[in-house]
DOVOPA-111827 format. One line per field, with one value per residue: x, y, z of N, C-alpha, C, O in turn; residue in three letters. Coordinates in Angstrom, 1 decimal, always signed. Layout:
N
n.east = c(X;...)
n.north = c(Y;...)
n.up = c(Z;...)
ca.east = c(X;...)
ca.north = c(Y;...)
ca.up = c(Z;...)
c.east = c(X;...)
c.north = c(Y;...)
c.up = c(Z;...)
o.east = c(X;...)
o.north = c(Y;...)
o.up = c(Z;...)
type = c(ALA;...)
END
This chain:
147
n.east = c(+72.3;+73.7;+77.3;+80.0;+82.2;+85.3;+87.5;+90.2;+92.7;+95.0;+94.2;+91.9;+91.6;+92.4;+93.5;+92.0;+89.4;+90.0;+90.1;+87.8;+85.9;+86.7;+86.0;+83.5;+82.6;+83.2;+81.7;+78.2;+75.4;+75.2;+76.8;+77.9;+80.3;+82.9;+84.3;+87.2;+89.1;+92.0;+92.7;+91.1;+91.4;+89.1;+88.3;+87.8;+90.3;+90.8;+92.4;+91.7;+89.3;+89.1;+91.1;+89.7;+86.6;+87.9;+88.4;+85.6;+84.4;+82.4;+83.3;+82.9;+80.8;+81.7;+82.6;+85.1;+85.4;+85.9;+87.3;+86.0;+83.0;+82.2;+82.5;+80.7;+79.3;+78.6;+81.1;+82.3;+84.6;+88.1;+90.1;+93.2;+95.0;+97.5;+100.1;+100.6;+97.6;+96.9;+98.5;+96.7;+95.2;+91.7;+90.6;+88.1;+84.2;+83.6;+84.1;+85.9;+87.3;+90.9;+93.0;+95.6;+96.6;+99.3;+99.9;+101.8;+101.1;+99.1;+99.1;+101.2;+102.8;+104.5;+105.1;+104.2;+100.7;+100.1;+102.3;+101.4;+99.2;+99.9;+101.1;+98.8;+97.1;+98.8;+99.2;+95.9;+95.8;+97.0;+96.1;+93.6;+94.2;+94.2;+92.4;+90.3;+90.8;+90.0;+87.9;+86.8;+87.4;+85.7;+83.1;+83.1;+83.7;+81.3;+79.4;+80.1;+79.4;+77.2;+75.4)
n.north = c(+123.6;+122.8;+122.2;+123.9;+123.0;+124.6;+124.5;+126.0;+127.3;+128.2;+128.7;+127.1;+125.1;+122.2;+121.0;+122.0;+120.8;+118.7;+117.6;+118.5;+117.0;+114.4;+114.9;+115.4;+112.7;+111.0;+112.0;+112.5;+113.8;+115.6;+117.5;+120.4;+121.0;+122.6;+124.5;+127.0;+130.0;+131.8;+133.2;+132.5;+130.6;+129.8;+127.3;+123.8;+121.7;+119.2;+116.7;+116.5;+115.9;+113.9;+112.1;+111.6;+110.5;+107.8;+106.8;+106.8;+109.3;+112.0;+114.6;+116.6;+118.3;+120.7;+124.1;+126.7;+129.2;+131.7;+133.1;+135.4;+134.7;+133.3;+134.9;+135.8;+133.9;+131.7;+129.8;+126.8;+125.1;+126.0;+124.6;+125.1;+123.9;+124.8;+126.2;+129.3;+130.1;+129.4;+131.8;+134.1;+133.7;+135.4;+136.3;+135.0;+135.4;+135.0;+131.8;+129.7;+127.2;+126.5;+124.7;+123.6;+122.0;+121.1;+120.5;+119.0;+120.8;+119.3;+120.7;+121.9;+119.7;+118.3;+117.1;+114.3;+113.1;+111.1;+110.9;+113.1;+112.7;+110.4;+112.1;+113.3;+110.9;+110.6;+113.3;+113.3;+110.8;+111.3;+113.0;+112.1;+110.4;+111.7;+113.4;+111.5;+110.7;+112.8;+113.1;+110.8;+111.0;+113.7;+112.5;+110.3;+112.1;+113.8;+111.5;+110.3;+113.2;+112.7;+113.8)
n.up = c(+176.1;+172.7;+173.0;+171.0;+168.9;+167.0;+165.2;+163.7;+161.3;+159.3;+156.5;+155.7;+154.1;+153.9;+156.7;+158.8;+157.4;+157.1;+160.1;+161.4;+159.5;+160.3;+163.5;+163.6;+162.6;+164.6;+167.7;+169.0;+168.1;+169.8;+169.6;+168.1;+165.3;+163.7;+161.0;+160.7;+158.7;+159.1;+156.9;+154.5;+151.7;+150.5;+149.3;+149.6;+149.2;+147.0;+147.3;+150.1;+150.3;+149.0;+150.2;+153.1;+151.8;+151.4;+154.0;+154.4;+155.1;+154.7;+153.3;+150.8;+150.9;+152.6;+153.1;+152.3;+155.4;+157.1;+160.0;+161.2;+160.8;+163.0;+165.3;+167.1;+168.0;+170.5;+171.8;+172.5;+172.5;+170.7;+168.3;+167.1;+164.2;+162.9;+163.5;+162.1;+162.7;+165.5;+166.3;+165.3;+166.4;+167.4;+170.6;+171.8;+173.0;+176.5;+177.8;+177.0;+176.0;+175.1;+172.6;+170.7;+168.0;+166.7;+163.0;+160.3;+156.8;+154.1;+151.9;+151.3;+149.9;+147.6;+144.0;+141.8;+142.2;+143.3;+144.9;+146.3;+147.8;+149.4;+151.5;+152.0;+153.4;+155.5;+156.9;+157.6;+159.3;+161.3;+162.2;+162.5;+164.8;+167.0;+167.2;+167.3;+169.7;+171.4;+170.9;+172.2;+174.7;+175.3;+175.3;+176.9;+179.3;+179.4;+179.9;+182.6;+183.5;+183.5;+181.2)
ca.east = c(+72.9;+75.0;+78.9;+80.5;+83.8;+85.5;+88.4;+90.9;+93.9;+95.0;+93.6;+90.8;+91.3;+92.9;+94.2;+91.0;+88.3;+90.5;+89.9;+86.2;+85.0;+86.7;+85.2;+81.9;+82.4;+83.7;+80.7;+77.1;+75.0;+75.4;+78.3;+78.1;+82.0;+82.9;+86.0;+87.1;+90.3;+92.5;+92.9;+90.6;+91.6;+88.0;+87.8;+88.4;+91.3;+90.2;+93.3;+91.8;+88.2;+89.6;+91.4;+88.8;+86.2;+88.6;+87.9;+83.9;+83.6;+81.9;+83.9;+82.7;+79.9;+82.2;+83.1;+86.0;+85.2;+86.8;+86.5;+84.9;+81.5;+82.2;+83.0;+79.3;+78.6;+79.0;+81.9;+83.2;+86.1;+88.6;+90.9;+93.9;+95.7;+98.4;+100.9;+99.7;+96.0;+97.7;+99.2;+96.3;+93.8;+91.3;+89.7;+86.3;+83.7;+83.6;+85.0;+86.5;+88.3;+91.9;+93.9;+97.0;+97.7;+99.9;+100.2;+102.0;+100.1;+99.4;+98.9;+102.6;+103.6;+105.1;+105.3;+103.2;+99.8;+100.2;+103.2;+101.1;+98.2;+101.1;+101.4;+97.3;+96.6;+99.6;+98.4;+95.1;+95.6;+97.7;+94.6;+92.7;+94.3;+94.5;+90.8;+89.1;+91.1;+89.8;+86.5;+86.5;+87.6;+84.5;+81.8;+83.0;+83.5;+79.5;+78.5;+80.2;+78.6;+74.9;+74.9)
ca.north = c(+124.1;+121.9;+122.7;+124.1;+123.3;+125.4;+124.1;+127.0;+127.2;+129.6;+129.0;+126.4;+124.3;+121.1;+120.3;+122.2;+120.2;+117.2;+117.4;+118.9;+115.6;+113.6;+114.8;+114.7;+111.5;+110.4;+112.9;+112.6;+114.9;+116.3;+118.6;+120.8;+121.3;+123.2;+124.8;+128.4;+130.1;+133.6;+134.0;+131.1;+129.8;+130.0;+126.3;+122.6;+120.6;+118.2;+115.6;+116.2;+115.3;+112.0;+111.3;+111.5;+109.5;+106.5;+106.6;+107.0;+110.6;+113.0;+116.5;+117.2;+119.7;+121.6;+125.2;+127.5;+130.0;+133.0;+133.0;+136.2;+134.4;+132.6;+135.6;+136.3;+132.9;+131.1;+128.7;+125.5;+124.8;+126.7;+124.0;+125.2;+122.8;+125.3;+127.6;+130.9;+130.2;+129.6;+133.0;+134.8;+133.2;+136.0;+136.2;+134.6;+135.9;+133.6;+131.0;+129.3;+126.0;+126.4;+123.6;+124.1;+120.7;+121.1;+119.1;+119.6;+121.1;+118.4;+121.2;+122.3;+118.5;+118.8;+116.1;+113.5;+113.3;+109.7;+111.6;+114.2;+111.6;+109.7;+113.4;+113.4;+110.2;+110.9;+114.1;+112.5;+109.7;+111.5;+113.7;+111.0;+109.7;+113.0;+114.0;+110.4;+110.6;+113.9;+113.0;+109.6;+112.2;+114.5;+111.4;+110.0;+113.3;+113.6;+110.0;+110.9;+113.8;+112.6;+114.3)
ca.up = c(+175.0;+172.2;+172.6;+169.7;+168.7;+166.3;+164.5;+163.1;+160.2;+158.3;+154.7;+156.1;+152.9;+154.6;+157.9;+159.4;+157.2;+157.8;+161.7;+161.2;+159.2;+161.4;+165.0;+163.7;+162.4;+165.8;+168.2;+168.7;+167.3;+170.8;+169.6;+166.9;+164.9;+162.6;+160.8;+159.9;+158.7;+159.4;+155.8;+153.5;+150.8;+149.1;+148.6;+150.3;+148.5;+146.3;+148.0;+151.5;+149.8;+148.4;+151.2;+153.5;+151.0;+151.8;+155.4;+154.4;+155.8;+153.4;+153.4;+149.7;+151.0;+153.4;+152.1;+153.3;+155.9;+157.4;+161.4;+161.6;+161.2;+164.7;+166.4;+167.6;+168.2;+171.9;+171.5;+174.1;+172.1;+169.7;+168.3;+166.0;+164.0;+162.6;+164.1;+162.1;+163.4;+166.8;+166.5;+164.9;+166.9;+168.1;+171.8;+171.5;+174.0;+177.1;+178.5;+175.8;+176.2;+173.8;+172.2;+169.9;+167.8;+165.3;+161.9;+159.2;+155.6;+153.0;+150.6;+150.3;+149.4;+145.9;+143.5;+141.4;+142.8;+144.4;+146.1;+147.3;+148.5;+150.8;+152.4;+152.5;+154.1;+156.7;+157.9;+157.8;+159.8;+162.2;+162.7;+163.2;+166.0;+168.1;+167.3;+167.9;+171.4;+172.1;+170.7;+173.1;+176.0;+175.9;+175.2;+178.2;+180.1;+178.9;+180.2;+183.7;+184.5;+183.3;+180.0)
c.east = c(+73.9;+76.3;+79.1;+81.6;+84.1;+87.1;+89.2;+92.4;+93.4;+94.2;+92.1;+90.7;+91.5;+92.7;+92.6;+89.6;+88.5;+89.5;+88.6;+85.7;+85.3;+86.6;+84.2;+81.6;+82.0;+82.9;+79.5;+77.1;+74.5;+76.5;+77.9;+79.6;+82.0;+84.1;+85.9;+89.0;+90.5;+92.5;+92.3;+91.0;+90.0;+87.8;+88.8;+89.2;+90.6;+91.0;+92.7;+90.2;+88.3;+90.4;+90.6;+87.6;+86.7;+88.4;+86.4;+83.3;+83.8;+82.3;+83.2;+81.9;+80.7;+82.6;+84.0;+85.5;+85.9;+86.2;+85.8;+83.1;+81.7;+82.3;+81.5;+79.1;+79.1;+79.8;+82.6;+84.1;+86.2;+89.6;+92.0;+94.9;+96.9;+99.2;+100.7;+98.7;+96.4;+97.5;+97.7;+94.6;+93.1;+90.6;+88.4;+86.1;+83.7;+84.1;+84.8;+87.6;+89.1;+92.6;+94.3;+97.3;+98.2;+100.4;+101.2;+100.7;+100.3;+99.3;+100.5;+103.1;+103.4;+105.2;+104.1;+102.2;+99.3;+101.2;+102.6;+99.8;+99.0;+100.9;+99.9;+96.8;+97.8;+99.4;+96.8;+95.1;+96.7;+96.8;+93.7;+92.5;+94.2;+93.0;+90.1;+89.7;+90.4;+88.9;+86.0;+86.8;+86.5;+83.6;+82.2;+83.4;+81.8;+79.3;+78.9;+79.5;+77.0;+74.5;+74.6)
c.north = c(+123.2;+123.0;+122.7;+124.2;+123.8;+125.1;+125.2;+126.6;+128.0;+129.8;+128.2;+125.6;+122.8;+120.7;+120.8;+121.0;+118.8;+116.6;+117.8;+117.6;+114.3;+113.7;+114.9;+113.8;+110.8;+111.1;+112.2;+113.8;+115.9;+117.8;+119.3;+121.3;+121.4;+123.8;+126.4;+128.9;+131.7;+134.0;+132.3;+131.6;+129.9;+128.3;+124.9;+122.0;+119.8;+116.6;+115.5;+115.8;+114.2;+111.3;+110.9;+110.9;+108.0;+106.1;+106.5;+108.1;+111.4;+114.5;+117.4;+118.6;+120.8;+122.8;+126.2;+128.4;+131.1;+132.8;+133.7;+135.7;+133.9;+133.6;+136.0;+135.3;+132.3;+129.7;+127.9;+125.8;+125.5;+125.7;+124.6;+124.2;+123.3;+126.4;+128.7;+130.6;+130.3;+131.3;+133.6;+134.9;+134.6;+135.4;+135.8;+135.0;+134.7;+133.0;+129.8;+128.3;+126.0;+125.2;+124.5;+122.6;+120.7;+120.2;+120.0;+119.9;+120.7;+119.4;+121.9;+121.0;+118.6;+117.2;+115.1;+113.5;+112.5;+110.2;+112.0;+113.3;+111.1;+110.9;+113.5;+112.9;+110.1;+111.8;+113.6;+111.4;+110.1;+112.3;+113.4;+110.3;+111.0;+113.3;+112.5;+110.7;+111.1;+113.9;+111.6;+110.9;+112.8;+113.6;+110.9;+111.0;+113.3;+112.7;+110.4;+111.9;+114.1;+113.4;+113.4)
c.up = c(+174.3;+172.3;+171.0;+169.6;+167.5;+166.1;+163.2;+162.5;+159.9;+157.0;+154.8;+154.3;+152.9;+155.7;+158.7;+159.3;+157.3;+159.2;+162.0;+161.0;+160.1;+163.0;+164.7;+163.9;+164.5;+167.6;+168.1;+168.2;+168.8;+170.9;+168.6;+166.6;+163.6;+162.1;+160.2;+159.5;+158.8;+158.2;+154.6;+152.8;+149.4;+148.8;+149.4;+149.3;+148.5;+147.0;+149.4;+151.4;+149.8;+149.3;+152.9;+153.4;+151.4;+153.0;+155.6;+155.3;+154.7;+153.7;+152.0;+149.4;+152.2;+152.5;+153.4;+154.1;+156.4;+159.2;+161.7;+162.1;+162.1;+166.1;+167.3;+167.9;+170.0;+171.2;+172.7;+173.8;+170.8;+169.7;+167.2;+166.1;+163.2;+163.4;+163.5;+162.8;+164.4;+167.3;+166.5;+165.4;+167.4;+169.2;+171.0;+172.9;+174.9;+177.4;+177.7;+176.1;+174.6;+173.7;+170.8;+169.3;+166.9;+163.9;+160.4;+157.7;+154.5;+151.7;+149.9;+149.8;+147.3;+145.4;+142.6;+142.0;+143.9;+145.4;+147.1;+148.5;+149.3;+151.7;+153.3;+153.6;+155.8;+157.9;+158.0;+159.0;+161.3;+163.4;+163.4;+164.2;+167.0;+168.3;+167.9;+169.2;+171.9;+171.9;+172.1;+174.7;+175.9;+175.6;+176.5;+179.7;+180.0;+179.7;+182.1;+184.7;+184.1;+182.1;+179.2)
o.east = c(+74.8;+76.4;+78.6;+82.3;+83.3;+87.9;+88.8;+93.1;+92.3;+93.6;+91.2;+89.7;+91.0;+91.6;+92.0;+88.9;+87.7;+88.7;+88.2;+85.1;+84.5;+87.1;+83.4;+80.7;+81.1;+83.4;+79.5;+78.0;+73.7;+76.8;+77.4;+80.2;+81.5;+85.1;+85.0;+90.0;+89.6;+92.3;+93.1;+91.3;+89.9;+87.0;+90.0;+88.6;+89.9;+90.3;+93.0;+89.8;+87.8;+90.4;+91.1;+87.0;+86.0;+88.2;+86.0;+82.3;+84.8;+81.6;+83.2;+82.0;+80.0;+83.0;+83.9;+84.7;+86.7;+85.0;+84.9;+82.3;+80.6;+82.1;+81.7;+78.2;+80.2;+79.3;+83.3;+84.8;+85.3;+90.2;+91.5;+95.5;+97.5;+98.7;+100.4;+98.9;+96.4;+96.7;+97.3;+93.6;+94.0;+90.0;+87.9;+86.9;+83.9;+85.2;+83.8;+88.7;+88.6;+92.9;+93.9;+98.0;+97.5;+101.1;+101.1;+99.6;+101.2;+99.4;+100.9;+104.0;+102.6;+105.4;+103.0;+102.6;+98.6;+101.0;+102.6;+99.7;+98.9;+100.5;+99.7;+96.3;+97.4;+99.5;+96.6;+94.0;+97.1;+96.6;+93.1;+91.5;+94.0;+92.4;+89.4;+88.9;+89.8;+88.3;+84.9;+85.9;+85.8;+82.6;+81.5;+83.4;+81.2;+78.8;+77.9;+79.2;+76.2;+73.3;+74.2)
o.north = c(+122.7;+124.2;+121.9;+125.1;+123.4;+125.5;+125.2;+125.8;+128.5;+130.8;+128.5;+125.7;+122.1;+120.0;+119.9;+120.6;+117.9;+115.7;+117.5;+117.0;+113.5;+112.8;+114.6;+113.5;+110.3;+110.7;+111.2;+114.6;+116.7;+118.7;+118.5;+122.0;+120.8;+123.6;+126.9;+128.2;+132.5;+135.2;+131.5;+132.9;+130.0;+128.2;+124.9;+121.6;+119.4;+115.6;+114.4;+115.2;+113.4;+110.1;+110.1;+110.7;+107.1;+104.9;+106.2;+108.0;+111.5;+115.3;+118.6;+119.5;+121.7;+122.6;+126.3;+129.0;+131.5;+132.5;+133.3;+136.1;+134.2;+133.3;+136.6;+135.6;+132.7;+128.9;+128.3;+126.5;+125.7;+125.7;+124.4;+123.6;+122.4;+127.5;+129.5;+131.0;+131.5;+131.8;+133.8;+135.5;+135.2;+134.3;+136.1;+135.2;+133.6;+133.5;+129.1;+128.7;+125.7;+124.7;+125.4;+121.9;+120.3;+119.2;+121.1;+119.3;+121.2;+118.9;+122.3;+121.2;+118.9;+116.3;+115.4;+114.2;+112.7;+110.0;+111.6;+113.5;+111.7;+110.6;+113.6;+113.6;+109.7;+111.7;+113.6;+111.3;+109.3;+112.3;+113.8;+109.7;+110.5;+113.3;+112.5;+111.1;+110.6;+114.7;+111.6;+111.3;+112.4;+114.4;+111.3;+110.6;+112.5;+113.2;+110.8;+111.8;+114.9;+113.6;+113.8)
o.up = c(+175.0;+171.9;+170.2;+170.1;+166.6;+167.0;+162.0;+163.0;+159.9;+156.6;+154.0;+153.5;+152.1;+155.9;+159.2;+160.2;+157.5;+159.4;+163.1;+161.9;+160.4;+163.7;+165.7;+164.7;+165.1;+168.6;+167.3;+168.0;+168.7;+171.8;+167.8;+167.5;+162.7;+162.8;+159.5;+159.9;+158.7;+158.1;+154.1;+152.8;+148.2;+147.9;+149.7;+148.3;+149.4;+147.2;+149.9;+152.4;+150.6;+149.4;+153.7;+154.5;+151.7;+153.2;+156.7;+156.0;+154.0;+154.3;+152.1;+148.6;+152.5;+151.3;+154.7;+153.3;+155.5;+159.6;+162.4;+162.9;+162.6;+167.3;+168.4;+168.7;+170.5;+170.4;+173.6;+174.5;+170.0;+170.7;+166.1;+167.1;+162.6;+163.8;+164.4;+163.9;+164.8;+168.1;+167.7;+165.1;+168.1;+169.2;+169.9;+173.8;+174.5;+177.3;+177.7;+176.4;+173.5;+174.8;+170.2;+169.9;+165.9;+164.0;+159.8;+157.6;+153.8;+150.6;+148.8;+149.1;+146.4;+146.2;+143.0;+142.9;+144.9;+146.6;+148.3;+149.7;+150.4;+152.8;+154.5;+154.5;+156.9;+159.1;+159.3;+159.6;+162.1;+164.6;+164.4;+164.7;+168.2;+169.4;+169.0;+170.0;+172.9;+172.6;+172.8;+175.5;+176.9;+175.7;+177.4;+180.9;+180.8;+180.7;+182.8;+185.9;+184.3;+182.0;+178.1)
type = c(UNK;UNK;UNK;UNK;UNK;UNK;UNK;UNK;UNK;UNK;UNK;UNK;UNK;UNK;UNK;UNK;UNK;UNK;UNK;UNK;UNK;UNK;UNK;UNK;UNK;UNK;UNK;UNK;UNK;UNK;UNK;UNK;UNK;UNK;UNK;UNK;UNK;UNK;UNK;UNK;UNK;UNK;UNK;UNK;UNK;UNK;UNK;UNK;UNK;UNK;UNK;UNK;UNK;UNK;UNK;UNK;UNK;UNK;UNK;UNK;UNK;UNK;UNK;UNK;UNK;UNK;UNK;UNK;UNK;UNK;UNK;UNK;UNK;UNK;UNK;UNK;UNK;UNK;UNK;UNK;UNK;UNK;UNK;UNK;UNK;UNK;UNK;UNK;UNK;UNK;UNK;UNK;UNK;UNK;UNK;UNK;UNK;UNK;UNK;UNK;UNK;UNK;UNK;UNK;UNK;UNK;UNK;UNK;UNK;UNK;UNK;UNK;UNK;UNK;UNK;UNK;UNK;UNK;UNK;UNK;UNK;UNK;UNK;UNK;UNK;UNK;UNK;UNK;UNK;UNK;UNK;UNK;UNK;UNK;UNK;UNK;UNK;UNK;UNK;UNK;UNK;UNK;UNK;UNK;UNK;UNK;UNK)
END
């Protein structure tokens, strides 16, 4: 069976589709990962689009979700990248490996739009380092035990 990790925030318009495009990126196609929120948003930020484009990972087709659709589903991992999701996280069925990594949310950054992009590529690139780790961590957990 492919693991499924499930990457949770509240509004799933950012920080979720951030850390989504980049553990694909950074996965075989041995994983399937995906993102949901407690309360979407309805739509991926265009800043976390464009800042993600710069790194050459395609978020453009991702769409907001709501977690409910996950709740039927068999899940490895539940990752939340916000303190509401944290909180609001529901039980999933199973034995459900949890992570908590908190970032801040490029979508309250206020100001000119180059402002807000510095805010993008920060949480971005902060993301980036936590998820490839944790992406190099289960590839070589995998190779270890013969998967």
């Amino acid at each position: 069976m492919t693991p499924t990790i499930l990457i949770l925030c509240t509004g799933n318009s950012c920080r979720s589709h951030l850390a989504e495009g980049i553990l694909r990126a950074a996965l075989d196609d041995r994983y399937l990962v995906a993102s949901a929120g407690s309360k979407p948003a309805g739509y991926v930020h265009p800043l976390a689009i464009r800042v993600m484009e710069e790194i050459g990972i395609d978020i453009s087709n991702h769409r907001s979700k709501h977690l409910d659709e996950f709740l039927n589903q068999e899940l490895d991992t539940v990752i939340t990248v916000c303190g509401n999701a944290d909180q609001a996280c529901p039980i999933f069925p199973g034995r459900v490996n949890r992570h908590h990594w908190g970032f801040d949310d490029p979508a309250l950054a206020v100001g000119s739009e180059e402002v807000q992009l510095v805010v993008f590529r920060r949480v971005r690139d902060e993301i980036r380092r936590v998820f490839e780790a944790y992406a190099s961590g289960r590839l070589d957990e995998r190779k270890s035990s013969g998967g």
